[in-house]
N, C-alpha and C positions, 0 to 999 in steps of 0.2 A: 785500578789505575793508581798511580805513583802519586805521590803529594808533588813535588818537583814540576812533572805535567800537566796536573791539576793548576798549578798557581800559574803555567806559563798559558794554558788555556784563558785563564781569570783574568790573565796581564793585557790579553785582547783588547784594544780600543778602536785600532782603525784597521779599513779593508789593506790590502798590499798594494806597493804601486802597480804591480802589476792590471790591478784591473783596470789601471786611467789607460794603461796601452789594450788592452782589451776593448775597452768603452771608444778608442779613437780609429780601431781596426773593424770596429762593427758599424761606427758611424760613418767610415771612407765606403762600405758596401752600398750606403744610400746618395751613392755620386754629387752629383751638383747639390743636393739638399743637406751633407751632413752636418753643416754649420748650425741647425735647427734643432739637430739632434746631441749635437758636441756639448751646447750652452749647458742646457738639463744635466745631462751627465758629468759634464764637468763640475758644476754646482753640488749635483747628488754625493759624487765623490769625496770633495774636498771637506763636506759638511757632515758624513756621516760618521759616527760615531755610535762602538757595541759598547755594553756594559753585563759583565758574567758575573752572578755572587753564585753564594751558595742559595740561595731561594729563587732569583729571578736569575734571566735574563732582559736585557733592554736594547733599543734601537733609534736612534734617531737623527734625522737627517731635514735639511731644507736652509733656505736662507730667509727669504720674504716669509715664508708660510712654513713652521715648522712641524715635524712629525712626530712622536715617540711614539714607539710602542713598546708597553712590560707586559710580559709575561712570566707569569710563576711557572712554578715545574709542574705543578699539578693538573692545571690548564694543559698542559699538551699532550694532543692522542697522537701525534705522530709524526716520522721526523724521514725528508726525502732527500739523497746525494742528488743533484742537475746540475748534467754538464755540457754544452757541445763540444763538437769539434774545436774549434777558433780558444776556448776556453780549457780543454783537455793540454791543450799544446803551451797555454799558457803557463798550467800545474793549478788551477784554479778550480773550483766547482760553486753551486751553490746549495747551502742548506734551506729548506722550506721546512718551515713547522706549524703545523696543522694545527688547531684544537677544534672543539665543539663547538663552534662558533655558529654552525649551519652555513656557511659560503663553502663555494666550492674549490677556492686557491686557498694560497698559504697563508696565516696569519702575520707569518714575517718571513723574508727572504734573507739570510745573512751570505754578504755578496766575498767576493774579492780574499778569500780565505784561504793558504797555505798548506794547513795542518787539520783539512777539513773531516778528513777522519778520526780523529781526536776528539775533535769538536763535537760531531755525531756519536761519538760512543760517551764521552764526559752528560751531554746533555740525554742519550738515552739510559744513562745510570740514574742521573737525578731524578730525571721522571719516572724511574720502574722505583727509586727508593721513598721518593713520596706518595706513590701509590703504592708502593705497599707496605706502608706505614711505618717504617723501620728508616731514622734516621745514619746517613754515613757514618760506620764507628761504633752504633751501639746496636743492643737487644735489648729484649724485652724482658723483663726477671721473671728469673725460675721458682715456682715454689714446688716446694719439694710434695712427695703424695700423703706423707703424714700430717703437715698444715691443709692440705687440703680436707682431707678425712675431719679434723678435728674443726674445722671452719664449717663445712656440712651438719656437724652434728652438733654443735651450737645455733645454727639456723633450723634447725629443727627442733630442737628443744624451745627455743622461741617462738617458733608458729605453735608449738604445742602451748604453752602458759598462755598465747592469745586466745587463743580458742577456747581454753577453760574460762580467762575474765568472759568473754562474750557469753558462750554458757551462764556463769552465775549473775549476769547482768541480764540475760533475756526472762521476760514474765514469762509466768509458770502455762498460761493457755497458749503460746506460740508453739508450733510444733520442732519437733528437732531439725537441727540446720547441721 
């Protein structure tokens, strides 16, 4: 993934307007009652806010009663595209990402998202790179088979002089060890 991509994925702060017209198309399907459902959502919208670094991710939303949730890269086992219809036709999906948490939904839903493919491949990089222990950009150093060889054989010469001090420190009636 490009640096360029990378930093416009990071620049991420809020959903698209698209999803307030999503959230008012899904609230007209609940007829006379969707004023009930508009408030919540309107609220949910206007308040939420992502935050992408290089270690975490974060979420947070609410007005009276706030939310966040962080999650590191490490924490998460796993990352789901959901979309319906009404939401395909928007260009919208949503990410769900799992960890070990033991519940059965998502740990966090990131809503109202454009470039959700991006999102999902950026964020299953992170997580395949902090598990497997290999920061973005670097390796792990090489040593070559001659320092090794010669490292081996100084740790053996060492366990040998220990073994002889224990030898001439052990009384003469202990039997050989």
């Amino acid at each position: 993934m490009n640096e360029a991509l990378e930093n416009e994925i990071k620049a991420i702060e809020r959903p698209h307007q698209r999803l307030m017209y999503y959230n008012l198309v899904a609230c007209l399907a609940l007829g006379p009652f969707f004023i009930f459902a508009l408030i919540p959502w309107t609220i949910r919208y206007c308040t939420m806010r992502y935050r992408i670094t290089d270690e975490s991710i974060s979420m947070r939303w609410g007005a009276m009663f706030r939310k966040e949730v962080i999650l590191n890269y490490s924490r998460i086992q796993d990352i789901h595209l959901r979309s319906n219809a009404v939401e395909r036709w928007f260009g919208l999906s949503r990410i769900q990402i799992q960890t070990a948490s033991g519940s059965a939904g998502a740990e966090m839903t990131l809503e109202g998202l454009l470039q959700f493919e991006d999102v999902r491949n950026f964020l299953y990089q992170r997580m395949r790179g902090v598990k497997d222990g290999a920061k973005s950009g670097q390796s792990a150093p090489q040593i070559s088979s001659g320092e090794l060889v010669q490292t081996l054989q100084d740790v053996g010469a060492e366990l040998r002089s220990l073994r002889e001090l224990i030898h001439k420190r052990m009384p003469p009636d202990r039997p050989d060890v």
